[in-house]
mmCIF file of the N, C-alpha and C atoms, coordinates in Angstrom:
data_MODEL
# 
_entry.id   MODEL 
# 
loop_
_atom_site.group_PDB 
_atom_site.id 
_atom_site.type_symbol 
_atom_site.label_atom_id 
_atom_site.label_alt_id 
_atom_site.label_comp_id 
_atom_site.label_asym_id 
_atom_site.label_entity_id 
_atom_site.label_seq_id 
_atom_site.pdbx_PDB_ins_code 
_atom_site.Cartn_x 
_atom_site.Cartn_y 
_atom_site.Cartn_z 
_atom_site.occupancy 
_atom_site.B_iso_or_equiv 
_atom_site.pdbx_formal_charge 
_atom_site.auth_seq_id 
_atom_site.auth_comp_id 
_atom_site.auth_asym_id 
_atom_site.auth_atom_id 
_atom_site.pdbx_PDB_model_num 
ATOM 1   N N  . UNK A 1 1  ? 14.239  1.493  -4.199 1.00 0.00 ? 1  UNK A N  1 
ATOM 2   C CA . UNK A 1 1  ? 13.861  1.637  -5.604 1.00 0.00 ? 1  UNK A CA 1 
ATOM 3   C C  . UNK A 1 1  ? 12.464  2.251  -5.698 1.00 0.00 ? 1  UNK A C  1 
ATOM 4   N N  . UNK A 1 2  ? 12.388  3.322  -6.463 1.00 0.00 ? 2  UNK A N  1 
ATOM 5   C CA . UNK A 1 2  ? 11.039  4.154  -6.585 1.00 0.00 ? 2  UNK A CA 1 
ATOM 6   C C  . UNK A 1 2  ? 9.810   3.430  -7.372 1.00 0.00 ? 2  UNK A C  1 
ATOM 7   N N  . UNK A 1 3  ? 10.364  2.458  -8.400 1.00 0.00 ? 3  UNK A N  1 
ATOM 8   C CA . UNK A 1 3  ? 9.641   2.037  -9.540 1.00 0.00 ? 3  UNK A CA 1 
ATOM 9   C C  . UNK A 1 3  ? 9.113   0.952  -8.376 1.00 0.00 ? 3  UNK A C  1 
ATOM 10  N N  . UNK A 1 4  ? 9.530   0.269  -7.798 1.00 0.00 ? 4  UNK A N  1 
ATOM 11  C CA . UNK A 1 4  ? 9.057   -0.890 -6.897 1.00 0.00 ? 4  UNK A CA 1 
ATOM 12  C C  . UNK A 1 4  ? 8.083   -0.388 -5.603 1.00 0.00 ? 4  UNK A C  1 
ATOM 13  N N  . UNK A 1 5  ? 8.615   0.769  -5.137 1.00 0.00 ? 5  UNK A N  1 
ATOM 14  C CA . UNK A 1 5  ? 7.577   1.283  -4.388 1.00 0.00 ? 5  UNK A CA 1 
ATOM 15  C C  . UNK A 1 5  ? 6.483   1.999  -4.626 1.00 0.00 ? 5  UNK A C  1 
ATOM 16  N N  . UNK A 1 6  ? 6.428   2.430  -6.013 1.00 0.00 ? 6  UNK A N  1 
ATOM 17  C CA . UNK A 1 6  ? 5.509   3.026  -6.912 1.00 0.00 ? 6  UNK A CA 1 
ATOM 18  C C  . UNK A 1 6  ? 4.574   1.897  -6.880 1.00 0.00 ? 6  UNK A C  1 
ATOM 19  N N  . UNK A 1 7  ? 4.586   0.640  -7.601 1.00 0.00 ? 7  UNK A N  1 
ATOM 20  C CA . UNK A 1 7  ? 3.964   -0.466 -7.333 1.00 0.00 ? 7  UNK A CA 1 
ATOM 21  C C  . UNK A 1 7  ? 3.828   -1.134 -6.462 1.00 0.00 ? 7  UNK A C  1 
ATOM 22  N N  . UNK A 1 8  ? 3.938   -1.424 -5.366 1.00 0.00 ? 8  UNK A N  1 
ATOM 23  C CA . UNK A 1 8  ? 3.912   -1.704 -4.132 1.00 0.00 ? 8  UNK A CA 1 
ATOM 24  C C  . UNK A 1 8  ? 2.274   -0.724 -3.183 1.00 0.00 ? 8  UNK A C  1 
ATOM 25  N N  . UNK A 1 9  ? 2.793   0.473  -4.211 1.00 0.00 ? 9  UNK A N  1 
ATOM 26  C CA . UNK A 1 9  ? 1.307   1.174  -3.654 1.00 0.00 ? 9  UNK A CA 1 
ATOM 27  C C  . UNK A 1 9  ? 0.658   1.548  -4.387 1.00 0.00 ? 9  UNK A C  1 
ATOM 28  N N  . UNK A 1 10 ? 0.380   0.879  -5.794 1.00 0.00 ? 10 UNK A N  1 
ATOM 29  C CA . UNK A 1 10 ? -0.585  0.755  -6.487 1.00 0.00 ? 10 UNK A CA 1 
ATOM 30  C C  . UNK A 1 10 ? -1.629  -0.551 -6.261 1.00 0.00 ? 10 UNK A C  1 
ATOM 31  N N  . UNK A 1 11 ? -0.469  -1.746 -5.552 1.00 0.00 ? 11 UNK A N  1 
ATOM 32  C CA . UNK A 1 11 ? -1.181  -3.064 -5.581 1.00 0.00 ? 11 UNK A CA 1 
ATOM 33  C C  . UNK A 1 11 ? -1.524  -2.737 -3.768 1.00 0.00 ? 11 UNK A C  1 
ATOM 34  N N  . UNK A 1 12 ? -1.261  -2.020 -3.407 1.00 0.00 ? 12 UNK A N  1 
ATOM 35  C CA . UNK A 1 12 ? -1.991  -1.607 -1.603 1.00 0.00 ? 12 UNK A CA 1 
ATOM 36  C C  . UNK A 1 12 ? -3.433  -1.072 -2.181 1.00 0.00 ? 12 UNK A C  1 
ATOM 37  N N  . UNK A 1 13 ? -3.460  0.030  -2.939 1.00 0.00 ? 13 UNK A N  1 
ATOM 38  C CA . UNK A 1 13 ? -4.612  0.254  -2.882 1.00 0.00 ? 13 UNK A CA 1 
ATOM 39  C C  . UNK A 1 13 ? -5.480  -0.316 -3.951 1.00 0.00 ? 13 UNK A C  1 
ATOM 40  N N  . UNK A 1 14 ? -4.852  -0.942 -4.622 1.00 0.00 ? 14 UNK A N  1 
ATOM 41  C CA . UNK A 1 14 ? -5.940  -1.703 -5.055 1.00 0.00 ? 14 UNK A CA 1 
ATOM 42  C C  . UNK A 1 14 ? -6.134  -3.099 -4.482 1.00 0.00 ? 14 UNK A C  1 
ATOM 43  N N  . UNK A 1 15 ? -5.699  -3.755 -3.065 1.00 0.00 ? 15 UNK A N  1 
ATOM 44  C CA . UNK A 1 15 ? -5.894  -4.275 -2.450 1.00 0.00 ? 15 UNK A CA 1 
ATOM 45  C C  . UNK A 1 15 ? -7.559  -3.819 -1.479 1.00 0.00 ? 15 UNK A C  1 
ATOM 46  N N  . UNK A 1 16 ? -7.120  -2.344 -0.910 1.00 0.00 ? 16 UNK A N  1 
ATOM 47  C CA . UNK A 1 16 ? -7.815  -1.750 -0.035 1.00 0.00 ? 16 UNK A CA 1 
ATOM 48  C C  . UNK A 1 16 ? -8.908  -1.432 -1.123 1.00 0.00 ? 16 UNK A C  1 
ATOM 49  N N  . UNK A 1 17 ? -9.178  -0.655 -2.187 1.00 0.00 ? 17 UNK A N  1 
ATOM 50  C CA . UNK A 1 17 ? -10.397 -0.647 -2.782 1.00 0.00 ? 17 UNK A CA 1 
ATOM 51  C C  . UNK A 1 17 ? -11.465 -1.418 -3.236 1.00 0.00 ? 17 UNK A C  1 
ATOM 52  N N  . UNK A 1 18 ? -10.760 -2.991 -3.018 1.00 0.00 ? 18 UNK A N  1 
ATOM 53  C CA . UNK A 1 18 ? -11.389 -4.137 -3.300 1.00 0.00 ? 18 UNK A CA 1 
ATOM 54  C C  . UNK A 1 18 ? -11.823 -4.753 -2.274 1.00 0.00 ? 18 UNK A C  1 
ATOM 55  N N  . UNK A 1 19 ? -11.349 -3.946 -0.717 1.00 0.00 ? 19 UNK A N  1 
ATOM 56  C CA . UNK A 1 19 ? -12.043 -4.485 0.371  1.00 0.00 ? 19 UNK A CA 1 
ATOM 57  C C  . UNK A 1 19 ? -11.169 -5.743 1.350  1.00 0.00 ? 19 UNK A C  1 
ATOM 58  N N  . UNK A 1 20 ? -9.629  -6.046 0.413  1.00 0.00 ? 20 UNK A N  1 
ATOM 59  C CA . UNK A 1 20 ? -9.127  -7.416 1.215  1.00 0.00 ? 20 UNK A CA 1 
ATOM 60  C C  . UNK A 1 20 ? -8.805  -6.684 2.235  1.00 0.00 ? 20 UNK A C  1 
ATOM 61  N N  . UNK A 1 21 ? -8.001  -5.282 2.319  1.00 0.00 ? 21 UNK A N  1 
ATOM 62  C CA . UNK A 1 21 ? -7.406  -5.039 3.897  1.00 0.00 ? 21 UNK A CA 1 
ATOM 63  C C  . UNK A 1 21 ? -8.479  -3.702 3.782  1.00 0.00 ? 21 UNK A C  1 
ATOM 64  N N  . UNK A 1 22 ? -8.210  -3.728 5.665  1.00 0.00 ? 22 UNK A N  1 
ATOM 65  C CA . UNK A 1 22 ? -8.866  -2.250 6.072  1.00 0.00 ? 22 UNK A CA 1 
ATOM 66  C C  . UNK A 1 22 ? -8.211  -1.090 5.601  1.00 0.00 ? 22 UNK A C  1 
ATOM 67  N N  . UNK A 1 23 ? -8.889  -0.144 5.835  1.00 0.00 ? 23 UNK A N  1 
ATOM 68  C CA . UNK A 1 23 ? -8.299  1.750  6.123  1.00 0.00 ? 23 UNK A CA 1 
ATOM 69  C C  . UNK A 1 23 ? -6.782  1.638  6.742  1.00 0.00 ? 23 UNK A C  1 
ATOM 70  N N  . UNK A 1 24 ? -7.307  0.952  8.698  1.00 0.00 ? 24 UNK A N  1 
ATOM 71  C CA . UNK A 1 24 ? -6.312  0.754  9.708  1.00 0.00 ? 24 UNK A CA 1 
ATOM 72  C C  . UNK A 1 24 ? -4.940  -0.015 8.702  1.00 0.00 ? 24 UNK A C  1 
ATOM 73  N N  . UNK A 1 25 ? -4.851  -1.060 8.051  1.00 0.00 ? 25 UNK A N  1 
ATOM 74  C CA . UNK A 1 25 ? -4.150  -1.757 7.629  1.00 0.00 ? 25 UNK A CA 1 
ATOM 75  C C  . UNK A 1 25 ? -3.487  -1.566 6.823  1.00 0.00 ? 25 UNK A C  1 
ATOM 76  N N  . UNK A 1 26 ? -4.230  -0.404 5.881  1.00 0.00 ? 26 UNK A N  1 
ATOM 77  C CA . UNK A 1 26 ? -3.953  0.240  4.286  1.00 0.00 ? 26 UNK A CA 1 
ATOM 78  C C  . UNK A 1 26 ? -2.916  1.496  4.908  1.00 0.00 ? 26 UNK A C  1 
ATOM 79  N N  . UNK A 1 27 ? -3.256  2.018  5.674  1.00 0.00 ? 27 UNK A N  1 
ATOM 80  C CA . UNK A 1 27 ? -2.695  2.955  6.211  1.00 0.00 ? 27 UNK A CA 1 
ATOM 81  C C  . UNK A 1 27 ? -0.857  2.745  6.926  1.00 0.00 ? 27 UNK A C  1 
ATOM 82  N N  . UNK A 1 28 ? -1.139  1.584  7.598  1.00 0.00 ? 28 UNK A N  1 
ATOM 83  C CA . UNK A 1 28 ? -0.169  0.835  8.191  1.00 0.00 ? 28 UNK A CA 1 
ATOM 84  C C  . UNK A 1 28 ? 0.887   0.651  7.203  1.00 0.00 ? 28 UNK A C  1 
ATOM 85  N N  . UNK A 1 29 ? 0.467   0.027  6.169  1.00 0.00 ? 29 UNK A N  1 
ATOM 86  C CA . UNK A 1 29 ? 0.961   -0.866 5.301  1.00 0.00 ? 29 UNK A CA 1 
ATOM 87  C C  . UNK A 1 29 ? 1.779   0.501  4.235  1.00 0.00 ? 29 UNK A C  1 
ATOM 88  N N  . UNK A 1 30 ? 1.255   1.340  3.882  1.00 0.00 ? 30 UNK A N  1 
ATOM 89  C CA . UNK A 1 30 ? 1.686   2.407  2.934  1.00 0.00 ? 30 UNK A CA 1 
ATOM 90  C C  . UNK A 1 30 ? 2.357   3.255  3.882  1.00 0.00 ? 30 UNK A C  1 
ATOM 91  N N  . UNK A 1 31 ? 2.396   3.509  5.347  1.00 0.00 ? 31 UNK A N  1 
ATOM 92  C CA . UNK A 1 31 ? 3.468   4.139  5.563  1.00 0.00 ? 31 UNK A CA 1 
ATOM 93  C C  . UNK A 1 31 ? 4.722   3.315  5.890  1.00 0.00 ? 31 UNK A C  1 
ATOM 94  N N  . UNK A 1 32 ? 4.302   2.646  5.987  1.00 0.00 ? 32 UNK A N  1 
ATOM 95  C CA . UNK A 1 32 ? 5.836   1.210  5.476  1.00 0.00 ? 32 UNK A CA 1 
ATOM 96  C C  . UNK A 1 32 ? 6.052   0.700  5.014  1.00 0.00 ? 32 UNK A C  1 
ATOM 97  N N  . UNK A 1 33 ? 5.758   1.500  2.971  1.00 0.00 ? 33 UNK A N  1 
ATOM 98  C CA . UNK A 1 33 ? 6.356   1.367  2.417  1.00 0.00 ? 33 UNK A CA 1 
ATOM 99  C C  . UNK A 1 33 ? 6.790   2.692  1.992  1.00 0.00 ? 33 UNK A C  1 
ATOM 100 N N  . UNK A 1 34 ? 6.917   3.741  2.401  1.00 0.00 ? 34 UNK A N  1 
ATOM 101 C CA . UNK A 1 34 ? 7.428   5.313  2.109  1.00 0.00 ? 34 UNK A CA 1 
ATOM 102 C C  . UNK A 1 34 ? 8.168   5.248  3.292  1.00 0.00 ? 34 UNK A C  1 
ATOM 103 N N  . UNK A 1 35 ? 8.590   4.626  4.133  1.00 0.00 ? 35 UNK A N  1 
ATOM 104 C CA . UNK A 1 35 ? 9.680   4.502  4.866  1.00 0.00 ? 35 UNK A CA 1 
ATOM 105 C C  . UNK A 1 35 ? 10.852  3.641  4.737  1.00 0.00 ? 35 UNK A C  1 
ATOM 106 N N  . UNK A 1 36 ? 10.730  2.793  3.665  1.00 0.00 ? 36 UNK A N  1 
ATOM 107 C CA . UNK A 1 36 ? 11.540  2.263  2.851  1.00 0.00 ? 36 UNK A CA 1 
ATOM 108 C C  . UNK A 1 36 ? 12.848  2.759  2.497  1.00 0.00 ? 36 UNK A C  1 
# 
């Protein structure tokens, strides 16, 4: 579902801009969810 992964990487990076996860992690994390 696009609408869910749309959000999924809105709340990543606004995870990562707020400092809870790293670059390494942010990075990790958003290409698994576009491999979805």
């Amino acid at each position: 579902n696009t609408d869910t992964q749309g959000q999924q990487l809105l709340d990543l990076k606004e995870a990562y801009d707020k400092g809870v996860i790293s670059e390494k992690e942010y990075k990790r994390a958003k290409s698994k969810i576009l491999k979805q």
